[in-house]
PDB file of N, CA, C and O in Angstrom:
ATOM      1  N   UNK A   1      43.294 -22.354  -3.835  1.00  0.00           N
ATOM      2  CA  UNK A   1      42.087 -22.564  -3.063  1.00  0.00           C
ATOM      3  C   UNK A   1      40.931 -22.768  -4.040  1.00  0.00           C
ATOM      4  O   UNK A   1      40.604 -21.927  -4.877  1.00  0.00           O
ATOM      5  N   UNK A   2      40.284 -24.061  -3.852  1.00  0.00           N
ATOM      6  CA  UNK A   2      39.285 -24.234  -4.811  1.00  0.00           C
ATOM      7  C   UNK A   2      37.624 -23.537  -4.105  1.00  0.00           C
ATOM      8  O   UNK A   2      37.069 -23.891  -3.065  1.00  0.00           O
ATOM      9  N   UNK A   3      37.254 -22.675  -4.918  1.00  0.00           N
ATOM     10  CA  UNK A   3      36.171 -21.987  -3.942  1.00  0.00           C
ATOM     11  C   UNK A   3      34.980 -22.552  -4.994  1.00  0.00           C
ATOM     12  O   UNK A   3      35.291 -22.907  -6.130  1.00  0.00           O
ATOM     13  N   UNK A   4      33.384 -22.608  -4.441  1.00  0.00           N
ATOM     14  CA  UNK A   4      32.047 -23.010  -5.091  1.00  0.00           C
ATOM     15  C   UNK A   4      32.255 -22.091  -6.436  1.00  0.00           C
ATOM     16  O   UNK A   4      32.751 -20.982  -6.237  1.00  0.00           O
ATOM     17  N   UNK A   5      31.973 -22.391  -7.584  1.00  0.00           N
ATOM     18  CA  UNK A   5      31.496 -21.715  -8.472  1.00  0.00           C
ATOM     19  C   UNK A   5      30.512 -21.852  -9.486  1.00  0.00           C
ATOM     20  O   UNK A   5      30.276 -21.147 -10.467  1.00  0.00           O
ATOM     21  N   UNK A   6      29.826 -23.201  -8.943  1.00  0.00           N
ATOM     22  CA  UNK A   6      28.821 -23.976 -10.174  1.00  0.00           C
ATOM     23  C   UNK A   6      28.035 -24.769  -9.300  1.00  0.00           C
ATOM     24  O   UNK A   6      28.481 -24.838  -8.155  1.00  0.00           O
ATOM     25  N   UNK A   7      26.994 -25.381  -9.530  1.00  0.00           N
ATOM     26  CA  UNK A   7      26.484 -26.538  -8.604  1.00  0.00           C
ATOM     27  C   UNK A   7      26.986 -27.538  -9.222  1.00  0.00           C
ATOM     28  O   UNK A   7      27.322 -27.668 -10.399  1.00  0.00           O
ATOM     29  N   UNK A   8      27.034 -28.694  -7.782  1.00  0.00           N
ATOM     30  CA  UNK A   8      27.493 -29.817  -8.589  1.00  0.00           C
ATOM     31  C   UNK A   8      26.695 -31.148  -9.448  1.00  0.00           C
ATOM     32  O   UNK A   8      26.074 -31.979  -8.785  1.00  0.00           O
ATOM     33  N   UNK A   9      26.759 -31.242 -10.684  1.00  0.00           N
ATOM     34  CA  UNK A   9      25.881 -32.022 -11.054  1.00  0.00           C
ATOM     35  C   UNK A   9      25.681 -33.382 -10.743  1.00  0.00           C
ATOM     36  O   UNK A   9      24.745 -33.903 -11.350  1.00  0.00           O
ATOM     37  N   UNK A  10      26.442 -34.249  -9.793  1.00  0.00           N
ATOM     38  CA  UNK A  10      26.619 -35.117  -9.270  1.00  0.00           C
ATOM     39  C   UNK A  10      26.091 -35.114  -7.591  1.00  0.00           C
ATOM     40  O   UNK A  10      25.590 -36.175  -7.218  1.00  0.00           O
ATOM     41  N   UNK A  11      26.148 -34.377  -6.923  1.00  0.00           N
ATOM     42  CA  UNK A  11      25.370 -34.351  -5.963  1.00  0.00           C
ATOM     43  C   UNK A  11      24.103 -32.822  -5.689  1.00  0.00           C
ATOM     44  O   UNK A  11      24.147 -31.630  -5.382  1.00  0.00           O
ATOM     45  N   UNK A  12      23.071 -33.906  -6.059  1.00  0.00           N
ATOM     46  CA  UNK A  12      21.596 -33.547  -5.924  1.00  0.00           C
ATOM     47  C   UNK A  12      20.152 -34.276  -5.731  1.00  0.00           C
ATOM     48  O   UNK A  12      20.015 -35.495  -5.841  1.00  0.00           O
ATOM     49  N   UNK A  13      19.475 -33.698  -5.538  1.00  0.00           N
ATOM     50  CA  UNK A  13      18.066 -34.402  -5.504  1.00  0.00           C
ATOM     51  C   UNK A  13      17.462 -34.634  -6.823  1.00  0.00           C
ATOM     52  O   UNK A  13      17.273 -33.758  -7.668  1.00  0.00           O
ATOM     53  N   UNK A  14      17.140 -36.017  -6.949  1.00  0.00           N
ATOM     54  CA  UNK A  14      16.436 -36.306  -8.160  1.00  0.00           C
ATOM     55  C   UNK A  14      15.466 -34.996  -8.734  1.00  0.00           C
ATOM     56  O   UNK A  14      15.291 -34.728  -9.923  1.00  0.00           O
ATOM     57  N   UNK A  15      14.983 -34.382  -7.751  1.00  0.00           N
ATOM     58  CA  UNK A  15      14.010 -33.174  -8.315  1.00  0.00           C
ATOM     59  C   UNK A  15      14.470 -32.228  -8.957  1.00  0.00           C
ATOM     60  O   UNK A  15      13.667 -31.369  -9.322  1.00  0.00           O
ATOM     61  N   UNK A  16      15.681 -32.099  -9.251  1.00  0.00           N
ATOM     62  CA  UNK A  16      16.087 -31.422  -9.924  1.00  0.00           C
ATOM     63  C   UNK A  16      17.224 -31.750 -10.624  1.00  0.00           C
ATOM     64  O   UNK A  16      17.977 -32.717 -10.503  1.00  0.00           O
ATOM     65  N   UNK A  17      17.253 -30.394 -11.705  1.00  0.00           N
ATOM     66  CA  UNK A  17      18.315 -30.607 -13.061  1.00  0.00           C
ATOM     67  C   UNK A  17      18.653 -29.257 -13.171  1.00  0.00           C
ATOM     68  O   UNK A  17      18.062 -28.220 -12.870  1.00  0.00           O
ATOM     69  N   UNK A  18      19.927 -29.546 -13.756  1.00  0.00           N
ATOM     70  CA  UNK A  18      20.556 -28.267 -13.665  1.00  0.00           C
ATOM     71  C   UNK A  18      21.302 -28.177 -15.217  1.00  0.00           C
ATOM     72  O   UNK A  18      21.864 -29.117 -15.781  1.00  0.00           O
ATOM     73  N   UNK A  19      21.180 -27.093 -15.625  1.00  0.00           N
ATOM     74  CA  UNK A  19      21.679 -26.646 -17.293  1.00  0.00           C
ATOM     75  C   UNK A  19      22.997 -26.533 -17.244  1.00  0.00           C
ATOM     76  O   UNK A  19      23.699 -26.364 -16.248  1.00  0.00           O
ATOM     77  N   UNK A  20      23.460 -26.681 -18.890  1.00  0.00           N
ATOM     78  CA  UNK A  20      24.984 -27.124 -18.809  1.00  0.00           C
ATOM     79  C   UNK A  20      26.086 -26.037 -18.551  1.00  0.00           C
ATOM     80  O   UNK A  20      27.271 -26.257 -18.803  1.00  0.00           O
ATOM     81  N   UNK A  21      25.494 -24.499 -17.878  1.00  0.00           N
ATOM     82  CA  UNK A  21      26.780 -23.868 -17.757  1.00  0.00           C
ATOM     83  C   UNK A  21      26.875 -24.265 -16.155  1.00  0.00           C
ATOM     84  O   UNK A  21      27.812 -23.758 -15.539  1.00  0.00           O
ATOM     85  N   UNK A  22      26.123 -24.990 -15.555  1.00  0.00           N
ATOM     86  CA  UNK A  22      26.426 -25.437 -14.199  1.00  0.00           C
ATOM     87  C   UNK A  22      25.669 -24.429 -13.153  1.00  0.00           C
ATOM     88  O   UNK A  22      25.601 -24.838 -11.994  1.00  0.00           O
ATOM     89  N   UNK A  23      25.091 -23.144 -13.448  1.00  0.00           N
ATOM     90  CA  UNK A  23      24.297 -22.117 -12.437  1.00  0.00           C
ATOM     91  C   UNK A  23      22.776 -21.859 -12.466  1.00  0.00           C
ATOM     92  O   UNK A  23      22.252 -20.908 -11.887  1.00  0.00           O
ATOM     93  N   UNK A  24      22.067 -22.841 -13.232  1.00  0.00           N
ATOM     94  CA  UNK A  24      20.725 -22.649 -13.104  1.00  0.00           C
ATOM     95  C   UNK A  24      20.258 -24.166 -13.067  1.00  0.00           C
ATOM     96  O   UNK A  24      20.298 -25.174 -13.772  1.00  0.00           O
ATOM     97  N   UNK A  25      19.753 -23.704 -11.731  1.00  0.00           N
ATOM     98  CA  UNK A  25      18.667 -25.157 -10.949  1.00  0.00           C
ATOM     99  C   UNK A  25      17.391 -25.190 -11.193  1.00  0.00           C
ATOM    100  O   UNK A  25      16.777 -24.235 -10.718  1.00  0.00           O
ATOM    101  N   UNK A  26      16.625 -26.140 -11.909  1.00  0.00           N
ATOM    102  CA  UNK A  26      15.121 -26.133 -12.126  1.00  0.00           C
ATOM    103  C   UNK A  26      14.809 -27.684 -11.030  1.00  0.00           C
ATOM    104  O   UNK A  26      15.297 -28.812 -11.093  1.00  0.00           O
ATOM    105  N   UNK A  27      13.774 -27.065 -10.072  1.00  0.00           N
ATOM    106  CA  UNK A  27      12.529 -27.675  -9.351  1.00  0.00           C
ATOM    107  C   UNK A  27      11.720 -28.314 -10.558  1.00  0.00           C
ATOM    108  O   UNK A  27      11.472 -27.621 -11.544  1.00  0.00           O
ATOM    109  N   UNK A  28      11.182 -30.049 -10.454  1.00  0.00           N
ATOM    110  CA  UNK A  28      11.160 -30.326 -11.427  1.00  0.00           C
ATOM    111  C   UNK A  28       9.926 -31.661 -10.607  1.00  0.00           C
ATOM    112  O   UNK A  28       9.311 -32.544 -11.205  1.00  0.00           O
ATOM    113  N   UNK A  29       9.912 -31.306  -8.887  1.00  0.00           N
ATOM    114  CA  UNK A  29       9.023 -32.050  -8.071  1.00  0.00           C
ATOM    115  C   UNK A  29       7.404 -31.530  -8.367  1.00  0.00           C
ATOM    116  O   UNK A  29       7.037 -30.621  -9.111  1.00  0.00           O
ATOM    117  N   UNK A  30       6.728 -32.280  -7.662  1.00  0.00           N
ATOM    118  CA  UNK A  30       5.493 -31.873  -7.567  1.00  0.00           C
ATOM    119  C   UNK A  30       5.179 -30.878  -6.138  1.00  0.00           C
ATOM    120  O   UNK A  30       4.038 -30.414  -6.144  1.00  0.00           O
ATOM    121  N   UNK A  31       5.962 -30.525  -5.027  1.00  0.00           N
ATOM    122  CA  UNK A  31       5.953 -29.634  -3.938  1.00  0.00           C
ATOM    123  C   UNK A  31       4.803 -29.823  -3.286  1.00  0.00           C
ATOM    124  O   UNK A  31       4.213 -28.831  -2.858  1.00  0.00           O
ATOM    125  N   UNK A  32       4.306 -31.022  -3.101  1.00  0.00           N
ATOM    126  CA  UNK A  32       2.846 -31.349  -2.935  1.00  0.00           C
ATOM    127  C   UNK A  32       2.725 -31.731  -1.355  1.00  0.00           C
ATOM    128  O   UNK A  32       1.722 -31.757  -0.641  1.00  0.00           O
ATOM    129  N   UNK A  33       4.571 -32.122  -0.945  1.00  0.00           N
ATOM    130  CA  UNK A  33       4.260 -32.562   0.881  1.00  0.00           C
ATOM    131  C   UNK A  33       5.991 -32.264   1.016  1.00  0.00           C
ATOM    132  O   UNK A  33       6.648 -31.489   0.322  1.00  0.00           O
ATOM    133  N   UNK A  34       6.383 -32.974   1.922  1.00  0.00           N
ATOM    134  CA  UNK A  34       7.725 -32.816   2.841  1.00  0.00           C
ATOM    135  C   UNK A  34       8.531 -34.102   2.034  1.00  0.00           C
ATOM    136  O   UNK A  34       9.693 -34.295   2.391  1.00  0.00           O
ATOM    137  N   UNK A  35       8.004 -34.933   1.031  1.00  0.00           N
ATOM    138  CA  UNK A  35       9.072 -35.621   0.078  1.00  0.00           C
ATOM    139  C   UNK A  35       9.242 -35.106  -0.838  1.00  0.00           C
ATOM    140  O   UNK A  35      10.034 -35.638  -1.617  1.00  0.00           O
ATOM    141  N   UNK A  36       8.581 -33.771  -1.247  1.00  0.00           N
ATOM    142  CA  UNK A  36       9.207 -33.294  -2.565  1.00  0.00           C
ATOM    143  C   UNK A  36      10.049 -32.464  -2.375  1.00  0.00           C
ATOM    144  O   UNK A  36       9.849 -31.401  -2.963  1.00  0.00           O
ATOM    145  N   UNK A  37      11.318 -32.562  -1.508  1.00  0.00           N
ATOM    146  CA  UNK A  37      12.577 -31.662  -1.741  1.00  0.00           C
ATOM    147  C   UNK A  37      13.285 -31.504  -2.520  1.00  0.00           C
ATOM    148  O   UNK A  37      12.978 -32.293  -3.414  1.00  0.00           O
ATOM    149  N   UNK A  38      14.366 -30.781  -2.889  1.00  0.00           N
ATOM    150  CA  UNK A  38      15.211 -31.000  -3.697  1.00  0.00           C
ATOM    151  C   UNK A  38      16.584 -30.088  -3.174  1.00  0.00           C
ATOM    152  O   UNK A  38      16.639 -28.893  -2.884  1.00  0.00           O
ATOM    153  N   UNK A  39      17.307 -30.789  -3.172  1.00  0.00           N
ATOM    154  CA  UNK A  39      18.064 -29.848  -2.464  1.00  0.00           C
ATOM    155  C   UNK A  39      19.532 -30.103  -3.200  1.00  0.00           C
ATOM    156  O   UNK A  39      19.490 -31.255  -3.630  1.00  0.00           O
ATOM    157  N   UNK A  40      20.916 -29.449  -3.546  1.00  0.00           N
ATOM    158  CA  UNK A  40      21.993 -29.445  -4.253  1.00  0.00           C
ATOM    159  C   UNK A  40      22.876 -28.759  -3.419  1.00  0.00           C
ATOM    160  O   UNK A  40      22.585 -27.964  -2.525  1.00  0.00           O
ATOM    161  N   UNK A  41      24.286 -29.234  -3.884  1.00  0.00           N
ATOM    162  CA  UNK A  41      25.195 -28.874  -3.332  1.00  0.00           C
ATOM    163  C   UNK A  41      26.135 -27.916  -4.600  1.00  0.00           C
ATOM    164  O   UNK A  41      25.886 -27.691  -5.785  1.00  0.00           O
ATOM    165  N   UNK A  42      27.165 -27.554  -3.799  1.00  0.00           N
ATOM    166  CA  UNK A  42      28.414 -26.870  -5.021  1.00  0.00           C
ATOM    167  C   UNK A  42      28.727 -27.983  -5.340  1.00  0.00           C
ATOM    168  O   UNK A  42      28.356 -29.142  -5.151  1.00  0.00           O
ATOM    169  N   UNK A  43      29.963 -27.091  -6.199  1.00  0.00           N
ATOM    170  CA  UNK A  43      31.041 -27.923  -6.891  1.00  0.00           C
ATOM    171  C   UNK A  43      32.622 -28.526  -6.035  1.00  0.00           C
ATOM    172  O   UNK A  43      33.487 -29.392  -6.161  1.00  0.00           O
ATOM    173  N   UNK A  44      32.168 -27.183  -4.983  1.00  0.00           N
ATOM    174  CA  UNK A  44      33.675 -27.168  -3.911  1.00  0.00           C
ATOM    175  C   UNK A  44      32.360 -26.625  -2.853  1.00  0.00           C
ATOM    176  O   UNK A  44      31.350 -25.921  -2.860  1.00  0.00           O
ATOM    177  N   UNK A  45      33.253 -27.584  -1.894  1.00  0.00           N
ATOM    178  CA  UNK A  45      32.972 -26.631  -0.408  1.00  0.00           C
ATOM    179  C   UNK A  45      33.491 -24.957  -0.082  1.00  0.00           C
ATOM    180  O   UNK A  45      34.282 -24.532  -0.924  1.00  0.00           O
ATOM    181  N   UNK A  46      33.158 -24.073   0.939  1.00  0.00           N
ATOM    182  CA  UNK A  46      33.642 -23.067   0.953  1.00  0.00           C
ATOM    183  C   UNK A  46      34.824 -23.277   1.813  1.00  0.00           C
ATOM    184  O   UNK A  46      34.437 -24.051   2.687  1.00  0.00           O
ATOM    185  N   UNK A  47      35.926 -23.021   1.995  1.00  0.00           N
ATOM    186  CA  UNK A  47      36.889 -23.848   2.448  1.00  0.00           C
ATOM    187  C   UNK A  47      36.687 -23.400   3.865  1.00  0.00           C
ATOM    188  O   UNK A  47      36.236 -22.257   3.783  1.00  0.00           O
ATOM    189  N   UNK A  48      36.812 -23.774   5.236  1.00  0.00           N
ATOM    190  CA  UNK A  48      37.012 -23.031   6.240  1.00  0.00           C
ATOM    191  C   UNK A  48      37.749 -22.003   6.668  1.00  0.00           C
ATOM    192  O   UNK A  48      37.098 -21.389   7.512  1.00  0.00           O
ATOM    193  N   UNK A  49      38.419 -21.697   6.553  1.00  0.00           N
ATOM    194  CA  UNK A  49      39.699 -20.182   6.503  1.00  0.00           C
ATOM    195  C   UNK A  49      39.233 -19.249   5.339  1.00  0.00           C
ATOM    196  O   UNK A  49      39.947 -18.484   4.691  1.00  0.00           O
ATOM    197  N   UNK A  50      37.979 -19.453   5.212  1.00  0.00           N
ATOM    198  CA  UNK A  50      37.695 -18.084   3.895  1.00  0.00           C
ATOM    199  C   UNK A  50      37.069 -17.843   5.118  1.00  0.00           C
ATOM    200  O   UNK A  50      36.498 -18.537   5.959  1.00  0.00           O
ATOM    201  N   UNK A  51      37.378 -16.492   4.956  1.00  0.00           N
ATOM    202  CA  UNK A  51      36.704 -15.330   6.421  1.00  0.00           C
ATOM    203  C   UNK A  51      35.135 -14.992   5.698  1.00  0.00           C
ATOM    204  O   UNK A  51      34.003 -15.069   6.177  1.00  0.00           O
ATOM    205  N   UNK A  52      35.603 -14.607   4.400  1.00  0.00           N
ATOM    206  CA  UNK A  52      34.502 -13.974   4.067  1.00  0.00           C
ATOM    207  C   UNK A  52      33.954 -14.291   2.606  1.00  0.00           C
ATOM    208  O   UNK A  52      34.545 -14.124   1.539  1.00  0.00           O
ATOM    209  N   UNK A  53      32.833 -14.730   2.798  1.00  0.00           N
ATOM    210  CA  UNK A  53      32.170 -15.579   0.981  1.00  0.00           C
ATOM    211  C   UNK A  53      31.189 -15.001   0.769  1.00  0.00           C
ATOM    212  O   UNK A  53      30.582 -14.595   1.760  1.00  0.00           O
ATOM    213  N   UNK A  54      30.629 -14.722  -0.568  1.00  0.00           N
ATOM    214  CA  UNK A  54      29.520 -14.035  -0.817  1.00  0.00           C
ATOM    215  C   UNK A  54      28.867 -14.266  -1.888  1.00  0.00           C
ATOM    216  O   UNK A  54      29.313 -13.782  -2.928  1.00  0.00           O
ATOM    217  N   UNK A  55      27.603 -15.085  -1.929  1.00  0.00           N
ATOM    218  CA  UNK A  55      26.837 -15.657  -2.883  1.00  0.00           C
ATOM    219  C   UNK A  55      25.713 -14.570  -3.290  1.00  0.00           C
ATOM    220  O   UNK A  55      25.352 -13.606  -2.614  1.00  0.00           O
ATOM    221  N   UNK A  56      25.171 -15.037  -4.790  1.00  0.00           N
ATOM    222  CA  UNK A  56      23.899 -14.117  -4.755  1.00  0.00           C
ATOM    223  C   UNK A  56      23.044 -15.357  -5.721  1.00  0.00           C
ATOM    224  O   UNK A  56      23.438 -15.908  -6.749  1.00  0.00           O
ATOM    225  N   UNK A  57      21.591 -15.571  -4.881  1.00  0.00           N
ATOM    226  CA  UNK A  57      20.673 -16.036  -5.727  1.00  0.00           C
ATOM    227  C   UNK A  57      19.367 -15.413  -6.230  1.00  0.00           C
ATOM    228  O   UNK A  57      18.573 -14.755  -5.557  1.00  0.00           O
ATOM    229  N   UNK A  58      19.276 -15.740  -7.557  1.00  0.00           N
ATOM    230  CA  UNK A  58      18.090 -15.042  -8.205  1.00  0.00           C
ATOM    231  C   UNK A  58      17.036 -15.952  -8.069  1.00  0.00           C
ATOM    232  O   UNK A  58      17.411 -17.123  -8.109  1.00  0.00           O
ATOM    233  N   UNK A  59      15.466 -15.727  -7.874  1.00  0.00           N
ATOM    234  CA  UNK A  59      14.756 -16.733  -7.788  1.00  0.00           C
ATOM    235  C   UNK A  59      14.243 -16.120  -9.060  1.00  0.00           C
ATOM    236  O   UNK A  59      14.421 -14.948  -9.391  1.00  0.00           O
ATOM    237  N   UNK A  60      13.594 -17.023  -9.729  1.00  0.00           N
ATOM    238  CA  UNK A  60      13.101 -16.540 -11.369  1.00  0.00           C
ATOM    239  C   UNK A  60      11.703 -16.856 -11.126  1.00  0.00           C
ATOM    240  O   UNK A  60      11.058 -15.927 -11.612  1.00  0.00           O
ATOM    241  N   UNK A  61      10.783 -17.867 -10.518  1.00  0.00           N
ATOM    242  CA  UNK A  61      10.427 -18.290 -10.237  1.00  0.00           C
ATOM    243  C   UNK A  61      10.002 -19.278  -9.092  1.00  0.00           C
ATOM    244  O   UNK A  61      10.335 -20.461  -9.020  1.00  0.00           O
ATOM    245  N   UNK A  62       8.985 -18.395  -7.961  1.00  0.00           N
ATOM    246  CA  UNK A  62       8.893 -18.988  -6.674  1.00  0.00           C
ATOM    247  C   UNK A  62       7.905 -20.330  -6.965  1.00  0.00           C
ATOM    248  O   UNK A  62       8.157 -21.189  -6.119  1.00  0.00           O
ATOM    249  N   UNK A  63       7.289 -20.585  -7.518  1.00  0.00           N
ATOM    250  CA  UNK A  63       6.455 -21.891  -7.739  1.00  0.00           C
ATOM    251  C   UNK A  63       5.337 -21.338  -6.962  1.00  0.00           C
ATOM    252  O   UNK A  63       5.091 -20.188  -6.601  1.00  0.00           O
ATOM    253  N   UNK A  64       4.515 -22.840  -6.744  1.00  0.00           N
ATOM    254  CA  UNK A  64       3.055 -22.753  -6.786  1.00  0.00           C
ATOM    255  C   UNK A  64       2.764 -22.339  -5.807  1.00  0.00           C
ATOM    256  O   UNK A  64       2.099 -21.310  -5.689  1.00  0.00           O
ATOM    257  N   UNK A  65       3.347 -23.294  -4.495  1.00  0.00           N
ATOM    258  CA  UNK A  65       3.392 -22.781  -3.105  1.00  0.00           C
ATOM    259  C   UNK A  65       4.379 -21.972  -2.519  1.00  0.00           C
ATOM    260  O   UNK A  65       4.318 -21.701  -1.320  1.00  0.00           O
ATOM    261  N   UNK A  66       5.472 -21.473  -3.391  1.00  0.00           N
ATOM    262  CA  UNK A  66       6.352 -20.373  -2.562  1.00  0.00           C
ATOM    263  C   UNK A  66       7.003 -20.745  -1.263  1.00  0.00           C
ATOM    264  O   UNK A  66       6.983 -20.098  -0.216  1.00  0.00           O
ATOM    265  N   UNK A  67       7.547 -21.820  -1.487  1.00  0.00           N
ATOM    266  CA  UNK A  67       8.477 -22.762  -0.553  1.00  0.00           C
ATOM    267  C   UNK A  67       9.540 -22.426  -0.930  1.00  0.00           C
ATOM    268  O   UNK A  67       9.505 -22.368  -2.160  1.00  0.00           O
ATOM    269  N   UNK A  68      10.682 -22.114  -0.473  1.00  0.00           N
ATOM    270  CA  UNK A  68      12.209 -22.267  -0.757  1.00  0.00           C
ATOM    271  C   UNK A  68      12.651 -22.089   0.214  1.00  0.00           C
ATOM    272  O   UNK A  68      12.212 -21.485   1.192  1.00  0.00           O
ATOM    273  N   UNK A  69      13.736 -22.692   0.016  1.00  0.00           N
ATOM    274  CA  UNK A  69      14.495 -22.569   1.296  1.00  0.00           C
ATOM    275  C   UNK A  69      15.858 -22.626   0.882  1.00  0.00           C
ATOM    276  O   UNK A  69      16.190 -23.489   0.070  1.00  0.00           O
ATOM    277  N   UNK A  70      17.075 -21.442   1.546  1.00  0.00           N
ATOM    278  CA  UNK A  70      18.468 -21.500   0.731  1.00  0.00           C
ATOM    279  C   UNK A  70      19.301 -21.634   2.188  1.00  0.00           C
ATOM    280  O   UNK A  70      19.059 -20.741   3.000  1.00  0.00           O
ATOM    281  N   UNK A  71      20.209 -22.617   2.565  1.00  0.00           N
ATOM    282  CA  UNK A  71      21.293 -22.681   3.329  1.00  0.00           C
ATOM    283  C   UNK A  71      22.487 -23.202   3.338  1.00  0.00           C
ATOM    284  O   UNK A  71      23.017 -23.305   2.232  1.00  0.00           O
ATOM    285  N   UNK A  72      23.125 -23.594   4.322  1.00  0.00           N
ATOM    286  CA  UNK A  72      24.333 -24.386   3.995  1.00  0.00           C
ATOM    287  C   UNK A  72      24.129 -25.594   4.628  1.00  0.00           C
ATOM    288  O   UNK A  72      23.262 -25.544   5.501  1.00  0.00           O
ATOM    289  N   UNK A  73      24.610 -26.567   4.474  1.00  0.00           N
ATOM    290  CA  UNK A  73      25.322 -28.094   5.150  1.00  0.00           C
ATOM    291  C   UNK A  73      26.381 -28.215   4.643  1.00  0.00           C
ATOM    292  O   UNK A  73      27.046 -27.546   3.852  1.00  0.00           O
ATOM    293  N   UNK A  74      26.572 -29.697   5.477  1.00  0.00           N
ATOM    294  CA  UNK A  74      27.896 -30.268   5.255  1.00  0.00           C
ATOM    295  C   UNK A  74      27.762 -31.571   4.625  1.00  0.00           C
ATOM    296  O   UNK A  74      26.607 -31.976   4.757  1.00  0.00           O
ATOM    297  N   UNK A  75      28.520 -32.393   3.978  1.00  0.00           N
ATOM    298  CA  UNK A  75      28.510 -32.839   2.936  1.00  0.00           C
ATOM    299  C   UNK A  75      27.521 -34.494   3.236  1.00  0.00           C
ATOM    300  O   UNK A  75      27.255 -35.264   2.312  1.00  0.00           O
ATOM    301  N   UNK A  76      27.153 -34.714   4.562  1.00  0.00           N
ATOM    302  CA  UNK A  76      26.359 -35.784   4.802  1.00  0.00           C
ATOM    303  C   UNK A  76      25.299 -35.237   4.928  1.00  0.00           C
ATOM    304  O   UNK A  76      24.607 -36.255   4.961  1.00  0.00           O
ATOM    305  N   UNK A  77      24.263 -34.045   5.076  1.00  0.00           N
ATOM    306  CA  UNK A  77      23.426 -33.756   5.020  1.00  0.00           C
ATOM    307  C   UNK A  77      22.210 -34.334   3.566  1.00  0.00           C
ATOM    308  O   UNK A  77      22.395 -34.375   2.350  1.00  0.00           O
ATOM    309  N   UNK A  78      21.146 -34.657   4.318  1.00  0.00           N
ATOM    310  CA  UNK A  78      20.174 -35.257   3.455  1.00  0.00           C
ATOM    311  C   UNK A  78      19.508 -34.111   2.486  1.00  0.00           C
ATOM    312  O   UNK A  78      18.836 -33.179   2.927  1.00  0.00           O
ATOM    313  N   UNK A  79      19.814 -34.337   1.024  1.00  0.00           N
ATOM    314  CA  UNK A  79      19.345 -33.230  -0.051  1.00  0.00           C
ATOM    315  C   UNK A  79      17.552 -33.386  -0.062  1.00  0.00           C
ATOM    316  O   UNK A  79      16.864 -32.450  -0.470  1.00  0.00           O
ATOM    317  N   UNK A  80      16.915 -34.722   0.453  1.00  0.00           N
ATOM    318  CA  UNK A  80      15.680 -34.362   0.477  1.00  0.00           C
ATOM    319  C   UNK A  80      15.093 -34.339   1.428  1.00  0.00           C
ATOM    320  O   UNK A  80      14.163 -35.042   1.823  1.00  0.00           O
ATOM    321  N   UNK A  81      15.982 -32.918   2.174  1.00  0.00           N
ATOM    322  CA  UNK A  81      15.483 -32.684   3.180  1.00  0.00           C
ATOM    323  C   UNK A  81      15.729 -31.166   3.454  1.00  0.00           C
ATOM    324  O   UNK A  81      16.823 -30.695   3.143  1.00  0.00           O
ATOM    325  N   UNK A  82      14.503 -30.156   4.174  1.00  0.00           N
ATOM    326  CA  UNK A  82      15.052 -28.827   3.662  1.00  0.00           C
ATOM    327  C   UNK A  82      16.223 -27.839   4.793  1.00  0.00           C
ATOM    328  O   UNK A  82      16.287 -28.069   6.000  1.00  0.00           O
ATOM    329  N   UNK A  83      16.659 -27.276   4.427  1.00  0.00           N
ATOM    330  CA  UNK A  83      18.272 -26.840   5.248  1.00  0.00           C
ATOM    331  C   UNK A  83      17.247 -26.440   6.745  1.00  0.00           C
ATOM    332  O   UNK A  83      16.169 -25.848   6.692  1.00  0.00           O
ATOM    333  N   UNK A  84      17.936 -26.951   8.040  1.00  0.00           N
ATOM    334  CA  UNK A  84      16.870 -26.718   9.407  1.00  0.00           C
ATOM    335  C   UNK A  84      16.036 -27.479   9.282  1.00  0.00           C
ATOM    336  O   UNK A  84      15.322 -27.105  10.213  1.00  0.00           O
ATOM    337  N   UNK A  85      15.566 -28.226   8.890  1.00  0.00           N
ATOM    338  CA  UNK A  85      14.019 -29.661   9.377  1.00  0.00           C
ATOM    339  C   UNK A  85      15.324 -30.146  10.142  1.00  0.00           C
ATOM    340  O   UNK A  85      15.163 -29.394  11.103  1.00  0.00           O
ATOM    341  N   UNK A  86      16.281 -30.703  10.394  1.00  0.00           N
ATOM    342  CA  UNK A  86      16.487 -31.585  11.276  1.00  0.00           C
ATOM    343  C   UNK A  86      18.013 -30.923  11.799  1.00  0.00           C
ATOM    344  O   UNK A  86      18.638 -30.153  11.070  1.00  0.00           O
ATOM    345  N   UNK A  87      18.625 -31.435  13.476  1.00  0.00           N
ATOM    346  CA  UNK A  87      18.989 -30.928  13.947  1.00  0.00           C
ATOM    347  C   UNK A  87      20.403 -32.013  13.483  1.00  0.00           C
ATOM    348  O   UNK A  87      20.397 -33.236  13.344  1.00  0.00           O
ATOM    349  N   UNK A  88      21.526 -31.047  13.325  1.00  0.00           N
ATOM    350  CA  UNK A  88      22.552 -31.590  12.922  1.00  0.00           C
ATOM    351  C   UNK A  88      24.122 -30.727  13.960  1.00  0.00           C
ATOM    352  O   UNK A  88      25.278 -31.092  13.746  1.00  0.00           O
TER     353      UNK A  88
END
């Protein structure tokens, strides 16, 4: 079972970059309106038949305006767009 363990560096929002052990995401937009998202996916989906998954994120830094937003989608979901703005 291949479970998330890194983000994936191939699917993301231009606004961001991510360092080479694969677990730290830098915001890299200006957060100035509703086009500066940035949003990333894993490396693996969580598979459906995992009963139970358990992530932990550190914020190191909330930025200027203290926007974040952490959820899930599915793999057509728009990255510059934030998890809940639109009904899926």
């Amino acid at each position: 079972m291949d479970l998330p363990i890194a983000w994936n560096l191939d699917d993301k929002s231009s606004y961001l970059s991510v360092d080479e052990s694969g677990l730290r995401v830098n915001y890299e937009g200006l957060g100035k309106s509703d086009e500066d998202v940035g949003g990333i996916r894993t490396n693996h989906p969580i598979p459906p038949y995992c009963k139970l998954f358990y992530f932990e994120v550190d914020i190191i830094d909330e930025g200027e305006n203290k926007i974040i937003g952490i959820g899930f989608c599915d793999k057509e979901f728009n990255l510059n767009r934030m998890p809940g703005w639109d009904d899926a």
